[in-house]
PyMOL commands that place a pseudoatom at each C-alpha (Angstrom):
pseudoatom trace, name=CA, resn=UNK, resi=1, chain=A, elem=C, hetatm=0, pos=[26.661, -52.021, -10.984]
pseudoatom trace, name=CA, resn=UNK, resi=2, chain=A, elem=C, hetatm=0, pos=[29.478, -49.545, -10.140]
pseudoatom trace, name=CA, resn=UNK, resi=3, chain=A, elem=C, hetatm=0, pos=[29.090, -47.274, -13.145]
pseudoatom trace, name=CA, resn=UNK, resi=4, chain=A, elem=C, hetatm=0, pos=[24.857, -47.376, -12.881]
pseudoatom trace, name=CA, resn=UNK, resi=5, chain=A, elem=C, hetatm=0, pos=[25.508, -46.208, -9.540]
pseudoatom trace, name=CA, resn=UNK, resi=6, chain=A, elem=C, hetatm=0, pos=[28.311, -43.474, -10.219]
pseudoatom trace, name=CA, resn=UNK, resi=7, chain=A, elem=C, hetatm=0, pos=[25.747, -41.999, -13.511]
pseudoatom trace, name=CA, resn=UNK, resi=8, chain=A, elem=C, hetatm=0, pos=[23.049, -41.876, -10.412]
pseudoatom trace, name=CA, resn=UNK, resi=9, chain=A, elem=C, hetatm=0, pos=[25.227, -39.728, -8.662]
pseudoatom trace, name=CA, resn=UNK, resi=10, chain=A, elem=C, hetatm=0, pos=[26.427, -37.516, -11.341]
pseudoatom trace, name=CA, resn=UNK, resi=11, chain=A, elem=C, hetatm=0, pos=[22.733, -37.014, -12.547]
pseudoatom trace, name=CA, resn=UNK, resi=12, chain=A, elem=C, hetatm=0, pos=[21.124, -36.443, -9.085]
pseudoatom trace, name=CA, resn=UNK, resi=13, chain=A, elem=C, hetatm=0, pos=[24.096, -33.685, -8.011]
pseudoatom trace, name=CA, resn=UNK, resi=14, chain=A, elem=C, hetatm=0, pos=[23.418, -31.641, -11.369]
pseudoatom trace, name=CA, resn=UNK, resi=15, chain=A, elem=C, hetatm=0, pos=[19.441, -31.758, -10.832]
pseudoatom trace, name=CA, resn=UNK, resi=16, chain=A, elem=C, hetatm=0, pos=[20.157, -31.011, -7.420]
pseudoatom trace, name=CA, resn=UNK, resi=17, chain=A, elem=C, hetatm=0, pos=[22.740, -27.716, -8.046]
pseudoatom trace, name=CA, resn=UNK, resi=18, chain=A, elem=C, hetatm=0, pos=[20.181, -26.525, -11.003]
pseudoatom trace, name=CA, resn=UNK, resi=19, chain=A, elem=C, hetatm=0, pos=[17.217, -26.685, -8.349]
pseudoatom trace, name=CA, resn=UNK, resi=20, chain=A, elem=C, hetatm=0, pos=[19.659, -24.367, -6.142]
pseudoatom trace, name=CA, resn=UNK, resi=21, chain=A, elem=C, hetatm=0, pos=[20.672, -22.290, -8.956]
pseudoatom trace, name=CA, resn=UNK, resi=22, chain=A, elem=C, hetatm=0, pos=[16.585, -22.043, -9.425]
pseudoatom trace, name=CA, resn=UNK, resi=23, chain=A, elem=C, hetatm=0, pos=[15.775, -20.836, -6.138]
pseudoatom trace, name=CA, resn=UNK, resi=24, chain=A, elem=C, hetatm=0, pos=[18.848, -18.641, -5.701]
pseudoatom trace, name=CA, resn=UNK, resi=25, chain=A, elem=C, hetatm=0, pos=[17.672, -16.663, -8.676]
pseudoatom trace, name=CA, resn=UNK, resi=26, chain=A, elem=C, hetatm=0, pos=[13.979, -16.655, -7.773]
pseudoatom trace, name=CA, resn=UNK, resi=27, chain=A, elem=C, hetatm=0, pos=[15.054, -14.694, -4.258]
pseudoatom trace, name=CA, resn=UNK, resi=28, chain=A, elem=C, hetatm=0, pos=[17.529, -12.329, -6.103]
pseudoatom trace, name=CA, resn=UNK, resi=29, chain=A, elem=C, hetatm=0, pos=[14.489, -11.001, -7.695]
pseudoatom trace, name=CA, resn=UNK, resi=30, chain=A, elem=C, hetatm=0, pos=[12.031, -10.989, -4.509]
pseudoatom trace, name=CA, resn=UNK, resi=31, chain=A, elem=C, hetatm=0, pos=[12.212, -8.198, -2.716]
pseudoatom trace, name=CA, resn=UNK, resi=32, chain=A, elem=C, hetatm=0, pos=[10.454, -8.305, 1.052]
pseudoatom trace, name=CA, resn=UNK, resi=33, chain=A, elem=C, hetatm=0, pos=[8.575, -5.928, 2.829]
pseudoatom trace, name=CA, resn=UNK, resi=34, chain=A, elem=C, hetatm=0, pos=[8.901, -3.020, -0.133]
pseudoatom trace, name=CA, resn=UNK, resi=35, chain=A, elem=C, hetatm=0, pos=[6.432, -0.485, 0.514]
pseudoatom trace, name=CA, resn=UNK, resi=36, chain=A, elem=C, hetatm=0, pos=[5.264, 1.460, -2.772]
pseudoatom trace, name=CA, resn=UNK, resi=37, chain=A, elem=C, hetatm=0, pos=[3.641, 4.708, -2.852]
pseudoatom trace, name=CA, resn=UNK, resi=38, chain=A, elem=C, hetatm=0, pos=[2.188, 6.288, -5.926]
pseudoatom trace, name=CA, resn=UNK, resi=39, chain=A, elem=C, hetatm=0, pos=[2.504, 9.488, -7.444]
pseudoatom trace, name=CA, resn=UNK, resi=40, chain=A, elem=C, hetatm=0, pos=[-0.822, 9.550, -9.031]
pseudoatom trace, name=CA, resn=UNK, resi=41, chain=A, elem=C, hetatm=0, pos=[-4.568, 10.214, -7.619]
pseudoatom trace, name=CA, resn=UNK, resi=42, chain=A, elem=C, hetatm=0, pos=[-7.150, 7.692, -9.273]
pseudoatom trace, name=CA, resn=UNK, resi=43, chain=A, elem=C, hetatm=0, pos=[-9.913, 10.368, -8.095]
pseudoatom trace, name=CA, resn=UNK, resi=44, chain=A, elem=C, hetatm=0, pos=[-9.966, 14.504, -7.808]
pseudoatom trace, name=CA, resn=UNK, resi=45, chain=A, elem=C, hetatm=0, pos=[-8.164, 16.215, -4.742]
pseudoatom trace, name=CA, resn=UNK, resi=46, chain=A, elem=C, hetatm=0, pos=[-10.961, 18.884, -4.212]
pseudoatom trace, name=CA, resn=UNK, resi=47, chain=A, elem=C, hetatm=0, pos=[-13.568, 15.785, -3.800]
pseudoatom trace, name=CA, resn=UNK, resi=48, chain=A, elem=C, hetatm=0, pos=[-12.033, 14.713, -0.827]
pseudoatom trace, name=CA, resn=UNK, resi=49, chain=A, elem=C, hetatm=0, pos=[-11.909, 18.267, 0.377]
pseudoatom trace, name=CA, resn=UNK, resi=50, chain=A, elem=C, hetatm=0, pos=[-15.328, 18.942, -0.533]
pseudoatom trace, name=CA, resn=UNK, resi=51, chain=A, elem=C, hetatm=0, pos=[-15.983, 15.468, 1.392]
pseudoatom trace, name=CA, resn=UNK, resi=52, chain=A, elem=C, hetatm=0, pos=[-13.955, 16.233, 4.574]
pseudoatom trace, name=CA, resn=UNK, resi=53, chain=A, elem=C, hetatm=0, pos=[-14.882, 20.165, 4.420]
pseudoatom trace, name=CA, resn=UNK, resi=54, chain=A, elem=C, hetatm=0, pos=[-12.010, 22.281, 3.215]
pseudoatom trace, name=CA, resn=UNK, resi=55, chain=A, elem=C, hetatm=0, pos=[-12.344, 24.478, 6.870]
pseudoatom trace, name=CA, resn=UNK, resi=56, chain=A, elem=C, hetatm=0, pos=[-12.738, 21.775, 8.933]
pseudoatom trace, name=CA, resn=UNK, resi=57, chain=A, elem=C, hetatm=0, pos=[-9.344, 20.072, 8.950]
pseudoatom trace, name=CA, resn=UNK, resi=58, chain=A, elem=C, hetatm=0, pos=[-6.683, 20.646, 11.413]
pseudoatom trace, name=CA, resn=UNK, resi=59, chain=A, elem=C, hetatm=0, pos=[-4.199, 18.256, 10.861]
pseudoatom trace, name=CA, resn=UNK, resi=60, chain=A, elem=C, hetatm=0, pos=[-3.239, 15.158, 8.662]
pseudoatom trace, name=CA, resn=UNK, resi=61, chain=A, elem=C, hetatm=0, pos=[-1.236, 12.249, 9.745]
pseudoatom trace, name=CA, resn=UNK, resi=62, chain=A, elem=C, hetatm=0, pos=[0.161, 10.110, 7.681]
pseudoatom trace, name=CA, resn=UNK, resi=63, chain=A, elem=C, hetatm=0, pos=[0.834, 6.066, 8.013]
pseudoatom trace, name=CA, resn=UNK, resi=64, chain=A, elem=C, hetatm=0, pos=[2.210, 3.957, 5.557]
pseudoatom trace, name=CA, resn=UNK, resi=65, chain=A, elem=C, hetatm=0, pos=[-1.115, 2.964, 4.076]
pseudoatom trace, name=CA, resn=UNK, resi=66, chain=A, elem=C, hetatm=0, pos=[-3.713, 5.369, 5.366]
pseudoatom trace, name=CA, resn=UNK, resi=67, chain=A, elem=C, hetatm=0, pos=[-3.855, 8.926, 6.297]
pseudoatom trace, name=CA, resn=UNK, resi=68, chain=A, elem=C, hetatm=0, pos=[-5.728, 10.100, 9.461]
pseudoatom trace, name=CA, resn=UNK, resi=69, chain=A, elem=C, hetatm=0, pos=[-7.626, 13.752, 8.966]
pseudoatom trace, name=CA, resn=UNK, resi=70, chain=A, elem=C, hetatm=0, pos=[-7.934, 15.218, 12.400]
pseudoatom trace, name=CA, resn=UNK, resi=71, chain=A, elem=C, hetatm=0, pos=[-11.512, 17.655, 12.351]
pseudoatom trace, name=CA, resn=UNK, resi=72, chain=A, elem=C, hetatm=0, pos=[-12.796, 20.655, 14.090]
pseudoatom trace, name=CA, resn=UNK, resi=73, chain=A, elem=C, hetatm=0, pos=[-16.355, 18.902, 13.737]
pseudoatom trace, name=CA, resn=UNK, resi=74, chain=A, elem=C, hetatm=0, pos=[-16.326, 15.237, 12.169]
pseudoatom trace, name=CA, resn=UNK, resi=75, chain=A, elem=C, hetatm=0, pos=[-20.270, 15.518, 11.954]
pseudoatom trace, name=CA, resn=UNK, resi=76, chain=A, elem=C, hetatm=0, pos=[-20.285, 17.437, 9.073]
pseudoatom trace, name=CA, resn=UNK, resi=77, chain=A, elem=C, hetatm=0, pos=[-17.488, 15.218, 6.672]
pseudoatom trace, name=CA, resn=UNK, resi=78, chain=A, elem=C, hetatm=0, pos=[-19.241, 13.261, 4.239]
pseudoatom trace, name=CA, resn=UNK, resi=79, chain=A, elem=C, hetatm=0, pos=[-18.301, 9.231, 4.981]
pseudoatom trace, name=CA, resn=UNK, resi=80, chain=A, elem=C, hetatm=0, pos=[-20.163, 8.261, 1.918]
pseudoatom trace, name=CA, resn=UNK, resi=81, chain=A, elem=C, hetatm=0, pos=[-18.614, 10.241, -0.403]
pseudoatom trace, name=CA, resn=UNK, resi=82, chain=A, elem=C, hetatm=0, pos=[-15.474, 9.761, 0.674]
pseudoatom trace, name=CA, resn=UNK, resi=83, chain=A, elem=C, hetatm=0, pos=[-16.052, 6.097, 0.464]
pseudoatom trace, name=CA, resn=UNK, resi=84, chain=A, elem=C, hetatm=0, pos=[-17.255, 5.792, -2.394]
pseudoatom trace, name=CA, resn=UNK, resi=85, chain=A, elem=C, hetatm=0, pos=[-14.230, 7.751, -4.084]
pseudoatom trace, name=CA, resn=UNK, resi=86, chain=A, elem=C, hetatm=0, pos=[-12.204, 5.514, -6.255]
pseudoatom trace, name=CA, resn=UNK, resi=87, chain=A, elem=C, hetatm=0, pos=[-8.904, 4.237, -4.346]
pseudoatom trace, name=CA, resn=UNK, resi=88, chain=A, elem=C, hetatm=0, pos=[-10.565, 3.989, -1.111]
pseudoatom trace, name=CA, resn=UNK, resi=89, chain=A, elem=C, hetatm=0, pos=[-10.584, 0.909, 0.184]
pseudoatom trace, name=CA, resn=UNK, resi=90, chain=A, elem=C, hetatm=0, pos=[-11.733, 1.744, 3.845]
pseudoatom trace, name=CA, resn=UNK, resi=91, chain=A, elem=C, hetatm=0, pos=[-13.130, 4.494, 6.694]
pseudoatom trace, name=CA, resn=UNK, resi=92, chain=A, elem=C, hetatm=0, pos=[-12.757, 4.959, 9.986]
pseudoatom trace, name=CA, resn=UNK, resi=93, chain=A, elem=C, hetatm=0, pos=[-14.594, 7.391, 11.830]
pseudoatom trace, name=CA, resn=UNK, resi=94, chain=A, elem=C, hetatm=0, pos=[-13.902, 8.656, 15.262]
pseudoatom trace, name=CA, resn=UNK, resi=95, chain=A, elem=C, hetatm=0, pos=[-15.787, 11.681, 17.287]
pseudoatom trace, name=CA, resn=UNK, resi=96, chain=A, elem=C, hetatm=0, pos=[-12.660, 14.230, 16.187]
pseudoatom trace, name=CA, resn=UNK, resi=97, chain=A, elem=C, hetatm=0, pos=[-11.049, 12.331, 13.553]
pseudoatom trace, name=CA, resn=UNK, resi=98, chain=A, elem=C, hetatm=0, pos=[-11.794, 9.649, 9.953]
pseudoatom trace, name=CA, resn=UNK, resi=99, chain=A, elem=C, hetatm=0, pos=[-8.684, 7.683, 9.053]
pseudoatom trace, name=CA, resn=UNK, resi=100, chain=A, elem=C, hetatm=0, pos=[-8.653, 6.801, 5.563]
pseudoatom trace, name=CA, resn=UNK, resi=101, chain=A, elem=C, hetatm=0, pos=[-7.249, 3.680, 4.274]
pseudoatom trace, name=CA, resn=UNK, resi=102, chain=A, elem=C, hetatm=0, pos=[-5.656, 4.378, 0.964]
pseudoatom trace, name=CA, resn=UNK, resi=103, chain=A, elem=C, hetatm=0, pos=[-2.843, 2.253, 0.117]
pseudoatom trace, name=CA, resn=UNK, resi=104, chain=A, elem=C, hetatm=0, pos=[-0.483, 3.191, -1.642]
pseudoatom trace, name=CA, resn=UNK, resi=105, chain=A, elem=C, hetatm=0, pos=[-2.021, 6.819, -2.418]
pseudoatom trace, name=CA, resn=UNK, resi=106, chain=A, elem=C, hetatm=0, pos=[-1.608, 7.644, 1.254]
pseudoatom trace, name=CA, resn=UNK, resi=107, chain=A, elem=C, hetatm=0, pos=[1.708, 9.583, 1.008]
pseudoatom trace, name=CA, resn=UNK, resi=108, chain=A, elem=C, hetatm=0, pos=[0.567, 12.189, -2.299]
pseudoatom trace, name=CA, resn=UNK, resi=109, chain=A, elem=C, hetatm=0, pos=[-3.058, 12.405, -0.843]
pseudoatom trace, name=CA, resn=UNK, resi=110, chain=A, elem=C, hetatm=0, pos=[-1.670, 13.454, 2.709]
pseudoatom trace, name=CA, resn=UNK, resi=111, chain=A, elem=C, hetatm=0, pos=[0.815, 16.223, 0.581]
pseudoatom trace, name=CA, resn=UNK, resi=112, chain=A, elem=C, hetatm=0, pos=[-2.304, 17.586, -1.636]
pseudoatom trace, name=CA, resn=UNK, resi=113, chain=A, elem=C, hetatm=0, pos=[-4.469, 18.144, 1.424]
pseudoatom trace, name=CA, resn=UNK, resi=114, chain=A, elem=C, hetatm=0, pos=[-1.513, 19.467, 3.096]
pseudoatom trace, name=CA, resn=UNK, resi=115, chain=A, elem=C, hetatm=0, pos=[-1.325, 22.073, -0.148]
pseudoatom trace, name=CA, resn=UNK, resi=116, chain=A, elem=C, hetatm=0, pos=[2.305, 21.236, -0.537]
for i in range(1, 116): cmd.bond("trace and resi %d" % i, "trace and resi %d" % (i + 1))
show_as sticks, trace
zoom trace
């Protein structure tokens, strides 16, 4: 009875150290809250511009996962070209400004309307 129990033991420690080992190794490669920004435009700068009218922008804030174009006159940018560009995911329009959600194209579309 002793040495059924003591193999029990043994067996349920090394299950219970390789399920550790398992987890330990899974969070090594997790990393949280990593925000990624791409380098690379799935659709053409100058469509957006075209969209937004090259004139009417003032100024260009960016957020982590959208870009907010402030406008002289937001009547005249184009919502449904710019929504229909590929990489857009969302619009919102306000009376002097359209934030664009963009993900993780926010940060080089923000620099090429910018012109840096």
């Amino acid at each position: 009875m002793f040495k059924k129990n003591k193999f029990k033991m043994i067996f349920y420690t090394i299950i219970t150290f390789g399920l550790i080992w398992i987890k330990w190794k899974k969070q090594l490669k997790h990393t949280k809250n990593t925000i990624y920004q791409s380098d690379n435009l799935p659709f053409d700068i100058n469509l957006l511009k075209v969209a937004l009218g090259e004139d009417n922008i003032e100024k260009i804030e960016t957020k982590p996962s959208r870009i907010t174009v402030f406008l002289k006159n937001a009547k005249i940018a184009d919502l449904d070209k710019i929504r229909q560009l590929k990489g857009v995911t969302g619009i919102f329009a306000k009376s002097d400004s359209v934030s664009i959600i963009l993900g993780e194209f926010s940060a080089i579309t923000a620099r090429l309307l910018e012109g840096k």
